[in-house]
SETI-981391 format. One record per residue (C-alpha): x, y, z; residue in one letter; residue number from 1; chain. Coordinates in Angstrom, 1 decimal, m for minus. Example, Ala and Ser with C-alpha at 12.3 -4.5 7.8 and 13.67 -1.06 7.14 Angstrom:
<sites>
<site x="12.3" y="m4.5" z="7.8" r="A" k="1" c="A"/>
<site x="13.7" y="m1.1" z="7.1" r="S" k="2" c="A"/>
</sites>
This chain:
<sites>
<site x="47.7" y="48.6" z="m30.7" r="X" k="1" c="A"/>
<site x="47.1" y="44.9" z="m30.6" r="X" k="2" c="A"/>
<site x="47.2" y="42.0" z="m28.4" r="X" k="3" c="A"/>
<site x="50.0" y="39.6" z="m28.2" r="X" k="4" c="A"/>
<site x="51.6" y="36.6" z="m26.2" r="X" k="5" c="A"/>
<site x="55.2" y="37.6" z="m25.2" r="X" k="6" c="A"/>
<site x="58.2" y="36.6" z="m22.9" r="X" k="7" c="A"/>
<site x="59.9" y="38.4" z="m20.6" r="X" k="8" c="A"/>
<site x="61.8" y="36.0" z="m19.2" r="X" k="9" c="A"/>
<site x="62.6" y="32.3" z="m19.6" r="X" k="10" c="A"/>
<site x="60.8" y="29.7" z="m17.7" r="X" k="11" c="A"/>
<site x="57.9" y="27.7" z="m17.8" r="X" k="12" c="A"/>
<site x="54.7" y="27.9" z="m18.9" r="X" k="13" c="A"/>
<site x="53.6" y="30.9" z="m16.5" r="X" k="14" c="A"/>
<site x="55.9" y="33.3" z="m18.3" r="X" k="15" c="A"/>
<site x="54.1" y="33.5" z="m21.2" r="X" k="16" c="A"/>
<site x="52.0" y="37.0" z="m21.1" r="X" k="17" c="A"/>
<site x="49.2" y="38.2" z="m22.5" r="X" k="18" c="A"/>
<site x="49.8" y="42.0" z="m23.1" r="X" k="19" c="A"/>
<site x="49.0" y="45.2" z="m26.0" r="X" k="20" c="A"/>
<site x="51.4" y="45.8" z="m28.3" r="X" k="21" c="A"/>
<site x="52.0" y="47.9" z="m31.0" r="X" k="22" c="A"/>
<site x="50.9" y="46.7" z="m34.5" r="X" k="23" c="A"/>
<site x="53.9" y="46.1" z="m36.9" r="X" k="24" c="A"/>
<site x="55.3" y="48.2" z="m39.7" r="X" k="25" c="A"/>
<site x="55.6" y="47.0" z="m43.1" r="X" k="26" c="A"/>
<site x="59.1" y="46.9" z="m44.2" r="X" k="27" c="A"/>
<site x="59.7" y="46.2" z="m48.3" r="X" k="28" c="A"/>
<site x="58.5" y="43.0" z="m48.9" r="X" k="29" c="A"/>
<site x="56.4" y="42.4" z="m46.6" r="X" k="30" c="A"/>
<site x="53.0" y="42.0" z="m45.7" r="X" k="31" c="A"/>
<site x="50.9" y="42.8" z="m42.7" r="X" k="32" c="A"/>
<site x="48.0" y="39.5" z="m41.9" r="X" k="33" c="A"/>
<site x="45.3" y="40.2" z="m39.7" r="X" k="34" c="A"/>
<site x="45.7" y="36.6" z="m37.7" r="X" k="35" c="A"/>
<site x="43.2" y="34.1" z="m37.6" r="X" k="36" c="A"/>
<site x="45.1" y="31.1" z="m36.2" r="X" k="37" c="A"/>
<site x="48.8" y="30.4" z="m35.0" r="X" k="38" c="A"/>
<site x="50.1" y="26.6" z="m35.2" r="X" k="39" c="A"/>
<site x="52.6" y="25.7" z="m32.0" r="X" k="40" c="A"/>
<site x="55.5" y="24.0" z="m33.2" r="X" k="41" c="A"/>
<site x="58.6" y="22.6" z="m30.3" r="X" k="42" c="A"/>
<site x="60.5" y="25.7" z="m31.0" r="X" k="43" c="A"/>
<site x="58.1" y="27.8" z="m29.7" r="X" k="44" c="A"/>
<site x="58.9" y="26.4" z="m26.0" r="X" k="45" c="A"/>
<site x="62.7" y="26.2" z="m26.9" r="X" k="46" c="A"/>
<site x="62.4" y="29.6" z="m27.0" r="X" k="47" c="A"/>
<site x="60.2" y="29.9" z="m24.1" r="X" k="48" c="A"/>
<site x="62.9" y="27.8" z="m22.0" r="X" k="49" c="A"/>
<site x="65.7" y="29.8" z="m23.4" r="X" k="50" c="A"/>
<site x="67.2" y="27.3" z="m26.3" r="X" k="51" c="A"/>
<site x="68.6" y="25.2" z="m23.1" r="X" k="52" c="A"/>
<site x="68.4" y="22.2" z="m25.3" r="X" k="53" c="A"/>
<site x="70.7" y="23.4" z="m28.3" r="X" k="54" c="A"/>
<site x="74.6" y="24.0" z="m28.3" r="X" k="55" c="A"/>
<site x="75.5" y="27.4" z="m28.0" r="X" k="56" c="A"/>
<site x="77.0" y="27.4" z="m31.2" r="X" k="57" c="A"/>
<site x="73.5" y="27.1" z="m32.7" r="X" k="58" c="A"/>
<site x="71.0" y="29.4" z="m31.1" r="X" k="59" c="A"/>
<site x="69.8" y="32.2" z="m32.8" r="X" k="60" c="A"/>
<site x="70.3" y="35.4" z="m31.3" r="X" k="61" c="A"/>
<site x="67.0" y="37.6" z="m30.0" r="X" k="62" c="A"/>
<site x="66.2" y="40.0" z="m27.0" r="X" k="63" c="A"/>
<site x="63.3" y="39.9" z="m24.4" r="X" k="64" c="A"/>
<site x="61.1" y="40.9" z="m24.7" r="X" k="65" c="A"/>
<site x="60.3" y="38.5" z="m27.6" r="X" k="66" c="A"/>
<site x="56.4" y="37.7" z="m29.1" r="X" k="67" c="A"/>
<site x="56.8" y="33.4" z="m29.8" r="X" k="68" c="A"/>
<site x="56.0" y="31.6" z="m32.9" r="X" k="69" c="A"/>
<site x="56.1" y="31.3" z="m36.8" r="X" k="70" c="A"/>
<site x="52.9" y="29.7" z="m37.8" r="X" k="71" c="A"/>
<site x="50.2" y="31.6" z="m39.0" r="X" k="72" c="A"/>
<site x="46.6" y="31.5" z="m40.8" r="X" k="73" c="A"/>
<site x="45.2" y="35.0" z="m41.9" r="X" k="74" c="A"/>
<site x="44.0" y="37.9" z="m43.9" r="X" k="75" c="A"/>
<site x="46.1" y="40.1" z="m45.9" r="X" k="76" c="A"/>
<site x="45.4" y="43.9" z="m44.6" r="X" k="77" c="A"/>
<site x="48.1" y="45.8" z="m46.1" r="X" k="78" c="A"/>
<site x="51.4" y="45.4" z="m48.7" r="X" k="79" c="A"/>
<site x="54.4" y="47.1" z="m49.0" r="X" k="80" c="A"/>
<site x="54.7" y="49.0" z="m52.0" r="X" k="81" c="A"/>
<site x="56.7" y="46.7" z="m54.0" r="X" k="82" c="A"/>
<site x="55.3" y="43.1" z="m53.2" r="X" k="83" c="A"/>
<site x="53.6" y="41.6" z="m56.2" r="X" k="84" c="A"/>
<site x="51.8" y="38.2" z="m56.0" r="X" k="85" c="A"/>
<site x="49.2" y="39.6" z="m52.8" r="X" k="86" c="A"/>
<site x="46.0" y="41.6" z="m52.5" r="X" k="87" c="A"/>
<site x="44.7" y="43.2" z="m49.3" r="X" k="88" c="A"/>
<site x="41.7" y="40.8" z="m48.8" r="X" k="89" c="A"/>
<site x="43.6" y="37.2" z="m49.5" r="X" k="90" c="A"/>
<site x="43.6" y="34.4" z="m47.1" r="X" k="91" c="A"/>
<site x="47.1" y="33.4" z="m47.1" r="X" k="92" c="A"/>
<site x="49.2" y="30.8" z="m44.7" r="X" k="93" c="A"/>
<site x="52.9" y="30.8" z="m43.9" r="X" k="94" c="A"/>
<site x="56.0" y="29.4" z="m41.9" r="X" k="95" c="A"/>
<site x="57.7" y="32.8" z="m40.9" r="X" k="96" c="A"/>
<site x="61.5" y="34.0" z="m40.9" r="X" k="97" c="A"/>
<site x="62.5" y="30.5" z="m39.1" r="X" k="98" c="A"/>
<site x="65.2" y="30.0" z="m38.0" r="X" k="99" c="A"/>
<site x="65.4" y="33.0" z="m36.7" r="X" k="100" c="A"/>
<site x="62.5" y="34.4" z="m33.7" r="X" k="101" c="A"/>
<site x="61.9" y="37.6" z="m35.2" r="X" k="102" c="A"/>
<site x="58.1" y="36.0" z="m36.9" r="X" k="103" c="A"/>
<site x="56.4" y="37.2" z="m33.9" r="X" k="104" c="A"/>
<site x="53.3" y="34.9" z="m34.9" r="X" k="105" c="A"/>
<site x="51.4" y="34.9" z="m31.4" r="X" k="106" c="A"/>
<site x="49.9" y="38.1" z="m32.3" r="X" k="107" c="A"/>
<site x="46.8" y="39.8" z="m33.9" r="X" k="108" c="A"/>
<site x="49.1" y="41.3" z="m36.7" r="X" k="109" c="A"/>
<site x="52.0" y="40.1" z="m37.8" r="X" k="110" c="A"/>
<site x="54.4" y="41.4" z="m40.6" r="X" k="111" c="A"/>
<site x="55.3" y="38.5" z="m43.0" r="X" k="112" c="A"/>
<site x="57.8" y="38.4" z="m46.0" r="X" k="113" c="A"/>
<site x="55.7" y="37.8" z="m48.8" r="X" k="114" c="A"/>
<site x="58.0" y="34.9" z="m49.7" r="X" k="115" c="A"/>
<site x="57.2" y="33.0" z="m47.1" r="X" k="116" c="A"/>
<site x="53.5" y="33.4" z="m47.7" r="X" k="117" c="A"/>
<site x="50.8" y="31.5" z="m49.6" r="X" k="118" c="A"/>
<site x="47.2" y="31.6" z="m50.2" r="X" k="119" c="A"/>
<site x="45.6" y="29.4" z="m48.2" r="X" k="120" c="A"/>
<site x="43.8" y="25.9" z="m49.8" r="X" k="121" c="A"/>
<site x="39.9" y="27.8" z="m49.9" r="X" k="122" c="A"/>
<site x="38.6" y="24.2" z="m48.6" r="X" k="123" c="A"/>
<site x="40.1" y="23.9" z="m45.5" r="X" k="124" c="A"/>
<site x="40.1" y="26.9" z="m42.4" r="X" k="125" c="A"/>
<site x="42.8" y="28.8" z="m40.8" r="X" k="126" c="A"/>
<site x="43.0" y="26.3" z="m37.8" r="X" k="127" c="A"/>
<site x="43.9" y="23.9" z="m39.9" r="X" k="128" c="A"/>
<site x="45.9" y="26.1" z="m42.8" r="X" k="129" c="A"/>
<site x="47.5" y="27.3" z="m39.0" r="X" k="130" c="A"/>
<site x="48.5" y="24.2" z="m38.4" r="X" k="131" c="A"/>
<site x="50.4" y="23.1" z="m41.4" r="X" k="132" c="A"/>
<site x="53.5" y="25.4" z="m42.2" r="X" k="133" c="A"/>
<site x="56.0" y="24.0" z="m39.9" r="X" k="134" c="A"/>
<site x="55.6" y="20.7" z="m39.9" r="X" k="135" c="A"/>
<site x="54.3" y="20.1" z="m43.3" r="X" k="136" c="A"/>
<site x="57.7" y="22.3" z="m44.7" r="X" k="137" c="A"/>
<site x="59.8" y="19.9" z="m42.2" r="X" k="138" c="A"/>
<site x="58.2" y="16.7" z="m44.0" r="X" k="139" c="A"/>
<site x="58.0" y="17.6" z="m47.5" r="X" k="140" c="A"/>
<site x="62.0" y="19.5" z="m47.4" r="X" k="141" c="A"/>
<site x="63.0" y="16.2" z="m45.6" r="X" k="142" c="A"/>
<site x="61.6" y="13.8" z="m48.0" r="X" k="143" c="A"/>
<site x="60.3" y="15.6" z="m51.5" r="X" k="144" c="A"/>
<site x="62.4" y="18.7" z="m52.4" r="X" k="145" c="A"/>
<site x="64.7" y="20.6" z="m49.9" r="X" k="146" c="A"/>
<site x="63.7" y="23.6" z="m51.5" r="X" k="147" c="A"/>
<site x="66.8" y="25.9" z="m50.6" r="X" k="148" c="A"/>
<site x="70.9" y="26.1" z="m50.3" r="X" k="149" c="A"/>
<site x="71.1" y="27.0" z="m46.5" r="X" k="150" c="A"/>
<site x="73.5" y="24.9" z="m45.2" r="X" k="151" c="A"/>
<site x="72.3" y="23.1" z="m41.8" r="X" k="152" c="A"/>
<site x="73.9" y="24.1" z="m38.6" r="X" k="153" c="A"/>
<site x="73.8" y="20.2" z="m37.1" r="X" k="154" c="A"/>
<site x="76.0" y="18.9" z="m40.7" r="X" k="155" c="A"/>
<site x="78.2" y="20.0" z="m43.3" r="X" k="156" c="A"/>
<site x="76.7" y="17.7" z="m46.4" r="X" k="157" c="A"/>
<site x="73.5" y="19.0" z="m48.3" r="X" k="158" c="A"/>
<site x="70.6" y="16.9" z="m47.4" r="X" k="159" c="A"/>
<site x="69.2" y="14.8" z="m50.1" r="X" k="160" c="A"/>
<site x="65.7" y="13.7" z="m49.8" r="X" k="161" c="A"/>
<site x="65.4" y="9.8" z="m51.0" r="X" k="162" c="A"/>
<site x="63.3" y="9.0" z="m53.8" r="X" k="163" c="A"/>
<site x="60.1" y="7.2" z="m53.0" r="X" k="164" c="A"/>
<site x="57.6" y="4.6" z="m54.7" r="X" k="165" c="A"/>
<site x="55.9" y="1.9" z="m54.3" r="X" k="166" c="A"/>
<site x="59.2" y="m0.2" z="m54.4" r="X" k="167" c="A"/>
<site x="60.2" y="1.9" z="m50.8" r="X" k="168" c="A"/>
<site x="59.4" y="1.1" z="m47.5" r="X" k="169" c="A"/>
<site x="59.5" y="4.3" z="m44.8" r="X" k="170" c="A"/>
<site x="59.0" y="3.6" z="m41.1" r="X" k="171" c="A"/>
<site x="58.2" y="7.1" z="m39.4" r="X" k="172" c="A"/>
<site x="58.7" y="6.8" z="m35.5" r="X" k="173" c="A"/>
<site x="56.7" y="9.5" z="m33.3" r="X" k="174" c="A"/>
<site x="54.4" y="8.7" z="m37.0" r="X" k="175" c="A"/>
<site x="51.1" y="10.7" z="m34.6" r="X" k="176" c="A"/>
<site x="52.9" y="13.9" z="m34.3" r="X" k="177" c="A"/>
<site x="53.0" y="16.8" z="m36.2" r="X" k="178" c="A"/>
<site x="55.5" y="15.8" z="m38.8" r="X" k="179" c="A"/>
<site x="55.1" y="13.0" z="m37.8" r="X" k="180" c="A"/>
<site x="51.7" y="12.3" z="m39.8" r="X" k="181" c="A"/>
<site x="52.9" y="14.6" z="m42.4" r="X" k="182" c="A"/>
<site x="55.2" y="12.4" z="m43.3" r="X" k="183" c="A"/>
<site x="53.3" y="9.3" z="m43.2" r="X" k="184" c="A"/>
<site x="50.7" y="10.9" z="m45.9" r="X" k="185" c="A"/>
<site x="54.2" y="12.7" z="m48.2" r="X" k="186" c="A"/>
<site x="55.4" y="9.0" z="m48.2" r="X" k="187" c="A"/>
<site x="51.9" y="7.5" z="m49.0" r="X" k="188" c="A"/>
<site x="51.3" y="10.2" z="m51.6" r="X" k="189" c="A"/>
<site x="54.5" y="9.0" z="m53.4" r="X" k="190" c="A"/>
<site x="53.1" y="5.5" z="m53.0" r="X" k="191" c="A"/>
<site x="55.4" y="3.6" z="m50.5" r="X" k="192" c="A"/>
<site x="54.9" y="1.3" z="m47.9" r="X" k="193" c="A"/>
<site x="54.5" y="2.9" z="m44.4" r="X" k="194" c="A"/>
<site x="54.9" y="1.5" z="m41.4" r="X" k="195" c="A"/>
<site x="54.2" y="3.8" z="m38.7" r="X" k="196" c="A"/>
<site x="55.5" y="3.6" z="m34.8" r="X" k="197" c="A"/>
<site x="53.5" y="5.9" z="m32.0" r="X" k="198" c="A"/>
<site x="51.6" y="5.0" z="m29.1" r="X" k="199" c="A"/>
<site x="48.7" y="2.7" z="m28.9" r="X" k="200" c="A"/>
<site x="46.2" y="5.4" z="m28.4" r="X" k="201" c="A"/>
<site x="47.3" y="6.3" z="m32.6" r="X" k="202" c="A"/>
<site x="46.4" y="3.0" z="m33.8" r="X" k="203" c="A"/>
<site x="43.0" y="3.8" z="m35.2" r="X" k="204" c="A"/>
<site x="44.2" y="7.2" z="m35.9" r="X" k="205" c="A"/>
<site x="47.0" y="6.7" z="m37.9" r="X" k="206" c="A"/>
<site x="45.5" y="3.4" z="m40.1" r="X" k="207" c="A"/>
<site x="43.3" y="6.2" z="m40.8" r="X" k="208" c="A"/>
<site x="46.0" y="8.1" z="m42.6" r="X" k="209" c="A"/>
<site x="46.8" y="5.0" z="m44.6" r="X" k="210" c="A"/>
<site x="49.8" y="3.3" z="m43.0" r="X" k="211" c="A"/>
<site x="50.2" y="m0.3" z="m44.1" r="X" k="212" c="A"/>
<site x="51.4" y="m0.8" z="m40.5" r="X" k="213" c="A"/>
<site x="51.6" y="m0.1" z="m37.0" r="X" k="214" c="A"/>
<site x="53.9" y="m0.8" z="m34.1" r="X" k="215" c="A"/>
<site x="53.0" y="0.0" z="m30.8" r="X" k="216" c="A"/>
<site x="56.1" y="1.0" z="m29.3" r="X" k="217" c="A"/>
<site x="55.4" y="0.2" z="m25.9" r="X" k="218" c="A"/>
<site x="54.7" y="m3.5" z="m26.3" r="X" k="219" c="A"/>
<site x="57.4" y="m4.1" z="m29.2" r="X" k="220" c="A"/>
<site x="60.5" y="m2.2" z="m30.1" r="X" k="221" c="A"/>
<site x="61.3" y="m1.5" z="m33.9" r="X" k="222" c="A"/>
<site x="64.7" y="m2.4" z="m34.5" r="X" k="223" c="A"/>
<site x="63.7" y="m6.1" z="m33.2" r="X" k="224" c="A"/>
<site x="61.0" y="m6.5" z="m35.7" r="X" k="225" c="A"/>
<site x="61.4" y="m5.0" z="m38.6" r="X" k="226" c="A"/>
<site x="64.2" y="m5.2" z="m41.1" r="X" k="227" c="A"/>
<site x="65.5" y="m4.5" z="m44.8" r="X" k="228" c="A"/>
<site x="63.7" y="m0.5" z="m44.5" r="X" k="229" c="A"/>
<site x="64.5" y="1.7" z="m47.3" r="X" k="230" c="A"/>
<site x="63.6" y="5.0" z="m44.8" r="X" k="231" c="A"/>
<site x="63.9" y="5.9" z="m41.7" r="X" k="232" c="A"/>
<site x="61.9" y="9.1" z="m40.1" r="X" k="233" c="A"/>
<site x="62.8" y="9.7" z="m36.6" r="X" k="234" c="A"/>
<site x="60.5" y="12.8" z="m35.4" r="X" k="235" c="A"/>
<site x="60.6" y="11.6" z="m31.9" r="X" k="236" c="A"/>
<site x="64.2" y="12.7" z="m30.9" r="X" k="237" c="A"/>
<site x="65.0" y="10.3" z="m28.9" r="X" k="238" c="A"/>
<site x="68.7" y="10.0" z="m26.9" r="X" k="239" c="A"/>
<site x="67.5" y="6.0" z="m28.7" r="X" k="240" c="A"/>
<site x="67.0" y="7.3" z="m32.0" r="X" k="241" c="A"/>
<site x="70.6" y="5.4" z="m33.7" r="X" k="242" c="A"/>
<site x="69.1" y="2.0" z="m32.4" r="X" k="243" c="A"/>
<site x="66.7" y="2.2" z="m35.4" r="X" k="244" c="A"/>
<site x="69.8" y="1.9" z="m37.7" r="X" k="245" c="A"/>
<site x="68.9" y="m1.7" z="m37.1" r="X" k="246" c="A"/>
<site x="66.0" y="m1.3" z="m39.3" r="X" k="247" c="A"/>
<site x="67.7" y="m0.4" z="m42.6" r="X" k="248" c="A"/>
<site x="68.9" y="m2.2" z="m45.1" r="X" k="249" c="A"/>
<site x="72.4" y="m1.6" z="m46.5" r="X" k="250" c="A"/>
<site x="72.5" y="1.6" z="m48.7" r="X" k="251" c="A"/>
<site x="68.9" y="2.6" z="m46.1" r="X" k="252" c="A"/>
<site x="69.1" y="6.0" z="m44.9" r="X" k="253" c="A"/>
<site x="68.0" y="8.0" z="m41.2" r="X" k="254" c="A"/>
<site x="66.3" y="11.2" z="m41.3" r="X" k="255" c="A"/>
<site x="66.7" y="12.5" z="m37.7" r="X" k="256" c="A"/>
<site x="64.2" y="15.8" z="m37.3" r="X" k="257" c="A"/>
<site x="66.1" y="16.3" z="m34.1" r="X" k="258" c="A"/>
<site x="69.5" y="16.3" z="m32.9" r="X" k="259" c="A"/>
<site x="70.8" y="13.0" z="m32.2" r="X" k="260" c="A"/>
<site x="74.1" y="10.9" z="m31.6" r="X" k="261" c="A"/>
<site x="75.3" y="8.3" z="m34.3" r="X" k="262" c="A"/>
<site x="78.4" y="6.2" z="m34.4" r="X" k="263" c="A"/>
<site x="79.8" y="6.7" z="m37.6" r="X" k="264" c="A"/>
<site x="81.9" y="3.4" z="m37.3" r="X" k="265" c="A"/>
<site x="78.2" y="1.7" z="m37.2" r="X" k="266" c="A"/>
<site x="77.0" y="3.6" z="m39.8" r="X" k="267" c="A"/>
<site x="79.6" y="2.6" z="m41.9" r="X" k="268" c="A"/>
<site x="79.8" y="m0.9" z="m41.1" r="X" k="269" c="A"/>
<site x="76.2" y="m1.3" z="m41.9" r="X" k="270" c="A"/>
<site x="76.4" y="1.0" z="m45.2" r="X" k="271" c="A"/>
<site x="73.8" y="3.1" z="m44.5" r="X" k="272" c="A"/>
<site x="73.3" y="6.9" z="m44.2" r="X" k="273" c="A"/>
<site x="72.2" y="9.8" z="m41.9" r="X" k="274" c="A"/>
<site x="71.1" y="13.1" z="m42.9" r="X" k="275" c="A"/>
<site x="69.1" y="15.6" z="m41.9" r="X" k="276" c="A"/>
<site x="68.4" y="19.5" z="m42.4" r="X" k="277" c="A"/>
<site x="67.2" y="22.8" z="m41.1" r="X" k="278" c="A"/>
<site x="63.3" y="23.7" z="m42.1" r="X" k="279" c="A"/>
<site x="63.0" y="27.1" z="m44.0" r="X" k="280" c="A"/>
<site x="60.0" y="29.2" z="m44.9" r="X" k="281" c="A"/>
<site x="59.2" y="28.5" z="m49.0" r="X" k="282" c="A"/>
<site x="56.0" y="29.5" z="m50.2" r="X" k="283" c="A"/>
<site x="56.1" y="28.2" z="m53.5" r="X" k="284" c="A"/>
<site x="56.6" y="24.5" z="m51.4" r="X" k="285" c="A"/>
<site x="53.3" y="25.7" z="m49.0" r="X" k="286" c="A"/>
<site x="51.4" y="26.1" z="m52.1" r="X" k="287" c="A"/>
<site x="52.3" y="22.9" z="m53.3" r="X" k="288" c="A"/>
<site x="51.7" y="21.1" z="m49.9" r="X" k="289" c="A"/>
<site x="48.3" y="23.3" z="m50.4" r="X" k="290" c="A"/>
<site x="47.0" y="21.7" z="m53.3" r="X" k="291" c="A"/>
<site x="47.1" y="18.5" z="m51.6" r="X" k="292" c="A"/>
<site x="45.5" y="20.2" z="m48.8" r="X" k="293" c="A"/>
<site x="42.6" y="21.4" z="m50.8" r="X" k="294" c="A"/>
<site x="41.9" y="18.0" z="m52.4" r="X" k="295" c="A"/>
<site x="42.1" y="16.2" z="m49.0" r="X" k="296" c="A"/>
<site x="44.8" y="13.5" z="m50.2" r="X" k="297" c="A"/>
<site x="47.1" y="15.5" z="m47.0" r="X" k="298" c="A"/>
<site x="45.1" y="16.6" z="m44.1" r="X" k="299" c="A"/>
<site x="45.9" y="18.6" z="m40.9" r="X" k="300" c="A"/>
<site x="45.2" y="16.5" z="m37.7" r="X" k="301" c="A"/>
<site x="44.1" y="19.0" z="m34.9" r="X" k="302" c="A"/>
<site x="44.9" y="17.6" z="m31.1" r="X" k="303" c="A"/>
<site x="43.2" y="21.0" z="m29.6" r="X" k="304" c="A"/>
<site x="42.8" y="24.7" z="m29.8" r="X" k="305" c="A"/>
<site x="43.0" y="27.3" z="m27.6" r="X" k="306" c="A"/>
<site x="42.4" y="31.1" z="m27.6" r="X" k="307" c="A"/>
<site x="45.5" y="33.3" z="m27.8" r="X" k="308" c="A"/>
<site x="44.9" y="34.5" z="m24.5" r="X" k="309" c="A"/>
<site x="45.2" y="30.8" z="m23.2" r="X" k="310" c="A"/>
<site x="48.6" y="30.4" z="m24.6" r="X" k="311" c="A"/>
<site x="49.7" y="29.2" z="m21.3" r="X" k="312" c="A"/>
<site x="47.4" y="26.2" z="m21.2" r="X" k="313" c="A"/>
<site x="48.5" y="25.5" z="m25.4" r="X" k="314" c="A"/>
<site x="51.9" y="25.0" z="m23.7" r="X" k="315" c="A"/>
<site x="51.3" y="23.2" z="m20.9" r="X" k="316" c="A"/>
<site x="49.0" y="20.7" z="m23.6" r="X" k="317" c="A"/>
<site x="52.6" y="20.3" z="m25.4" r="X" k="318" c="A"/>
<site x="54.3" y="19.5" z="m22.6" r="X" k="319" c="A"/>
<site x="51.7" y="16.4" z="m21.5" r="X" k="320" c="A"/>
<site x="53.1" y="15.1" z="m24.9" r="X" k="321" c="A"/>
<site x="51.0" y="12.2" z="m27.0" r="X" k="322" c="A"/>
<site x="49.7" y="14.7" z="m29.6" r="X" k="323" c="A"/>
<site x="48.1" y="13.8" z="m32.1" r="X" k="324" c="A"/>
<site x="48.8" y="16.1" z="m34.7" r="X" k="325" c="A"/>
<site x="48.8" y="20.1" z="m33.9" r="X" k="326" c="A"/>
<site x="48.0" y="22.2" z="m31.2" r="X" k="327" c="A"/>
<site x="46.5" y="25.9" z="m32.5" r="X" k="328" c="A"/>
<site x="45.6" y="29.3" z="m31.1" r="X" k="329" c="A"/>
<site x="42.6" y="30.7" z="m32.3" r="X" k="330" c="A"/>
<site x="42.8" y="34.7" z="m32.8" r="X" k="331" c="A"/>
<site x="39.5" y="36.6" z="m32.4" r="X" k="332" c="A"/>
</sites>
């Protein structure tokens, strides 16, 4: 048996339990990771509230009770027969089975497919390897490699990330979030311009992560003051977000990491384009984004951790909003 957060029923915060569970079975492919750390990501509490924020026509399916999350930071403790690539004893990190809810990550144990795994970067810990999977994946299949052929369910064309360099400039809006300040270091790695739009409270934070610069959008809106961007990252989600069309330049793109409405008329009058896609586990992308992890030129910002058992007050952190990078649990 094992501990484990699950739900029971949908709500807020208070139905998230703290209960013993069976340990998983291996299936082929798989591996079983003794948990060190899970990283909260929004669909955690989508799933929480009961995906009231989606269209029907794109929530996965899943029964109650259901054990939250897909980020995780551990040891491996077992391998199916036929997985190749792991050892019982390896630190590994992974983005599980997303989209689907079936990862179970809030957990001691979890089962994993060993594609979705990667050994985590030796010189950072599993808070921070925790905290990366999600919302690194989100930022580097939005604007390095999309890494898969699963279509999106929010648009029919294949997403195509834009190629950056030091002839580029990205404005990331919500740029303090979690991939959020993914994306401003991606976009600095490939040596564009950055200007990043958050709260005040980021400032010091974010010219930290090397944005050239920074708009505070409560005393100055984006789309009145800048102009002639090559990128666009919206990771806020705003019902606002097609107001930063103003920003671009023609031939410009939007990359919405929510849902959002766009005229299309607009879009084509000012000849510019939107596109977005669906994040899905790739471990051979994690242990990219890990090399850049171990040598520090991407690092995970940590807003707070709490024990497992406190999963509760990890949600109700979330839903304060202003985070600055990732909320973690820690597993014993």
């Amino acid at each position: 048996m094992m501990k484990a957060i699950r739900l029971h029923e949908h709500g807020g915060p208070e139905v998230l339990r703290y209960e013993e569970v069976p340990v998983p079975e291996l299936k082929p492919g798989e591996v079983l990771v003794r948990v060190h750390a899970v990283g909260i990501n929004p669909p955690d509490w989508y799933l929480r509230d009961g995906m009231a924020n989606l269209p029907p026509e794109t929530r996965p399916k899943f029964d109650l009770p259901v054990i939250p999350g897909t980020d995780v930071s551990g040891v491996v403790e077992a391998i199916a027969a036929n997985v190749d690539g792991f050892s019982v004893g390896d630190e590994v990190f992974g983005l599980l089975r997303f989209p689907s809810f079936d990862a179970s990550a809030y957990a001691e144990y979890v089962a994993a497919p060993a594609f979705d795994l990667a050994r985590k970067p030796p010189n950072i810990d599993h808070v921070h390897a925790a905290g990366a999977p999600m919302a690194g994946l989100t930022a580097w299949q939005f604007l390095i490699e999309l890494g898969h052929d699963h279509p999106s369910p929010f648009q029919a064309a294949r997403h195509h990330p834009v190629a950056l360099d030091a002839g580029k400039t990205v404005l990331v809006n919500g740029a303090a979030g979690g991939v959020g300040h993914f994306a401003v270091q991606l976009a600095k790695w490939k040596g564009a311009r950055v200007i990043a739009v958050a709260s005040g409270t980021h400032e010091s934070f974010l010219h930290k992560l090397g944005v050239d610069e920074f708009l505070d959008y409560t005393r100055s809106r984006p789309e009145e003051t800048v102009r002639d961007v090559d990128l666009v990252v919206d990771t806020a989600g705003t019902r606002e977000s097609s107001r930063l069309l103003r920003t671009l330049k023609r031939g410009g793109a939007l990359f919405p990491v929510f849902l959002g409405k766009y005229d299309s008329e607009e879009i084509a009058r000012r000849g510019v384009t939107v596109s977005g896609t669906q994040v899905r586990p790739n471990g051979p992308q994690l242990a990219e984004l890990g090399q850049l992890l171990d040598a520090s030129t991407v690092r995970v910002a940590i807003d707070s951790t709490f024990p497992l058992a406190e999963a509760r007050a990890a949600h109700e952190r979330a839903a304060r909003g202003h985070i600055q990078g990732k909320i973690v649990l820690t597993v014993a």
